[in-house]
C-alpha positions as a Markdown table, in Angstrom:
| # | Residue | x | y | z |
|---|---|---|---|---|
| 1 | Unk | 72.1 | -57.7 | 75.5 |
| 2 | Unk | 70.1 | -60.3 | 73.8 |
| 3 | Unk | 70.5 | -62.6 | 77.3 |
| 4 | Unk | 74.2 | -62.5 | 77.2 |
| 5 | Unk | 75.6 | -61.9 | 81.0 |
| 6 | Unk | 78.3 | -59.7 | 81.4 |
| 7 | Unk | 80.7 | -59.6 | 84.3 |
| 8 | Unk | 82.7 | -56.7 | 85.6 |
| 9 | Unk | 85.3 | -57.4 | 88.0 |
| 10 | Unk | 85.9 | -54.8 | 90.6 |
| 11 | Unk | 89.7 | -55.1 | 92.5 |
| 12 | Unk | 89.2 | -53.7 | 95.8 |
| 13 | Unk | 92.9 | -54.0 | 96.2 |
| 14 | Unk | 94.5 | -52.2 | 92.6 |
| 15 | Unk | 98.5 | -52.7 | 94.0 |
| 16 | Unk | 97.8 | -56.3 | 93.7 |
| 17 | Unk | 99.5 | -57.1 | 90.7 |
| 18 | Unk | 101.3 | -60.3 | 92.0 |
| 19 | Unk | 100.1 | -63.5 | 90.9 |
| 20 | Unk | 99.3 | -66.5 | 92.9 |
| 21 | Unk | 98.5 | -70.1 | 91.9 |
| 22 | Unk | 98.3 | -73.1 | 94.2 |
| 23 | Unk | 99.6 | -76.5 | 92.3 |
| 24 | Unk | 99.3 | -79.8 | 94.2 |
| 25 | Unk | 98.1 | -83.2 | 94.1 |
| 26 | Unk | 94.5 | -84.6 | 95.1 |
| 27 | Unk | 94.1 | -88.1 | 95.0 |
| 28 | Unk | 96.8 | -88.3 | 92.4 |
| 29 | Unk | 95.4 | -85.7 | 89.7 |
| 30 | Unk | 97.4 | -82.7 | 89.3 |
| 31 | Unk | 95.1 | -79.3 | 90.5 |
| 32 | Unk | 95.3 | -75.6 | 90.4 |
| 33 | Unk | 94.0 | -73.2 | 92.0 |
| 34 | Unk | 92.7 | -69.6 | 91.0 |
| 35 | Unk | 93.1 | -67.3 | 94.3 |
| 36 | Unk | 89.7 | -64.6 | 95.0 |
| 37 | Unk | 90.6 | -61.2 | 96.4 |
| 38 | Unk | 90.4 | -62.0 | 99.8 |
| 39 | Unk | 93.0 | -64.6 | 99.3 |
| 40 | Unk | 95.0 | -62.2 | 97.2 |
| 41 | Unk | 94.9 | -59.4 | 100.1 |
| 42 | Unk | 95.8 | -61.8 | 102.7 |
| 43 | Unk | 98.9 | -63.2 | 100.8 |
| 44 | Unk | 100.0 | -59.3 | 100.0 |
| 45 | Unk | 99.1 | -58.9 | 103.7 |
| 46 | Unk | 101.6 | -61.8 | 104.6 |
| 47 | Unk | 104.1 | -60.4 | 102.2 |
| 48 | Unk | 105.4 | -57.6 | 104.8 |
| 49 | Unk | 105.7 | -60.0 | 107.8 |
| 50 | Unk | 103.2 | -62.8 | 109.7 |
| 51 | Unk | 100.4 | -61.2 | 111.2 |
| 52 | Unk | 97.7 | -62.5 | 113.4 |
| 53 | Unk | 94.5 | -63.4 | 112.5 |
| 54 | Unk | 92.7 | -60.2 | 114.0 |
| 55 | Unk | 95.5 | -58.1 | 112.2 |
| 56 | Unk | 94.5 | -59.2 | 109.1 |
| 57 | Unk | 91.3 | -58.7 | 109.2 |
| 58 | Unk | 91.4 | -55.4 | 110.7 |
| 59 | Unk | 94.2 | -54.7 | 107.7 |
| 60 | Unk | 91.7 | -56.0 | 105.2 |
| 61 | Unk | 88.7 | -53.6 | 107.1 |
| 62 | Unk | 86.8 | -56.3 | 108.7 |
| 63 | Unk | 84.7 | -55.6 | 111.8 |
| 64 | Unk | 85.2 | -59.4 | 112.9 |
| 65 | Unk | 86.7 | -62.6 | 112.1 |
| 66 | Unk | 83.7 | -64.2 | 109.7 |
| 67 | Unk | 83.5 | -67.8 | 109.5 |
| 68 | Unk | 84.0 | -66.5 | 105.4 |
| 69 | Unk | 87.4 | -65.1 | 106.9 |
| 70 | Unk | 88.0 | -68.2 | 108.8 |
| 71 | Unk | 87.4 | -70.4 | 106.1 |
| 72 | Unk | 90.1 | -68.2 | 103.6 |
| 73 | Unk | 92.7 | -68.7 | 106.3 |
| 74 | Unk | 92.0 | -72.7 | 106.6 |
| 75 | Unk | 92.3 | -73.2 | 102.8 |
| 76 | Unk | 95.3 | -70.9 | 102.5 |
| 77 | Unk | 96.9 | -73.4 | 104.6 |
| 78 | Unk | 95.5 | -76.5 | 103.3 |
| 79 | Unk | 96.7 | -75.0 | 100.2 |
| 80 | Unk | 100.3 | -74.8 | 101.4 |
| 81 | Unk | 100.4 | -71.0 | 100.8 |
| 82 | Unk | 100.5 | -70.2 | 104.7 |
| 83 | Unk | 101.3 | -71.6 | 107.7 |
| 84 | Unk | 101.3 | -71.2 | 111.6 |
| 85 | Unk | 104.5 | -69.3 | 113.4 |
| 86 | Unk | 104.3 | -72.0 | 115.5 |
| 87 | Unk | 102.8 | -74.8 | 113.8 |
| 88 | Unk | 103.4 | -77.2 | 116.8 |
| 89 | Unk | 101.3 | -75.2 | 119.0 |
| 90 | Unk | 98.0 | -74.1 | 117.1 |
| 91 | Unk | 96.6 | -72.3 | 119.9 |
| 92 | Unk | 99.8 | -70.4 | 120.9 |
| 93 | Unk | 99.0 | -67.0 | 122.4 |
| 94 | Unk | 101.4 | -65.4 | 120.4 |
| 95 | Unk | 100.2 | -67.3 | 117.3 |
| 96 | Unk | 100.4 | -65.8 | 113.8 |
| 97 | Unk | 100.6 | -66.3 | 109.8 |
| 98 | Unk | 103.0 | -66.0 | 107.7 |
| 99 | Unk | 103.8 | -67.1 | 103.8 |
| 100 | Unk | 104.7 | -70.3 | 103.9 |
| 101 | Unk | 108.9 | -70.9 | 103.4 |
């Protein structure tokens, strides 16, 4: 391969045709945002109705909640892809995602 590195780029989730992009601001610079799988499940996830955070990772096949898994959910919503069901109440025992409006 003469030193050349070549990628493949397995999709754990094939029905996933759907594409997301995050466009904001950061100190006044326009950014975008390329999604990873995870993020891409979780949004599909999202699609059909909110779900808790122990639903989706259970839906995506996850054992626990990983601080990885943690970590997606906080930047989906710093992102303004997702929010809280009840965003005044963070720790709301009924609290769940969903696709933000």
């Amino acid at each position: 391969m003469n030193g050349a590195i070549s990628w493949a780029v397995l999709s754990f989730y094939p029905d996933m045709n759907k594409s997301y992009k995050a466009e904001g601001e950061v100190r006044g610079e326009a950014t975008e945002k390329s999604l990873n799988d995870t993020e891409r499940a979780i949004l599909k996830l999202l699609e059909k109705g909110p779900s808790s955070a122990e639903e989706l990772a259970n839906e995506l096949g996850l054992k626990s909640r990983s601080g990885f898994f943690t970590r997606t959910l906080r930047g989906l919503m710093k992102d303004g892809f997702i929010e809280y069901k009840y965003p005044e109440s963070p720790k709301h025992p009924d609290q769940k995602y969903r696709l933000s409006s």
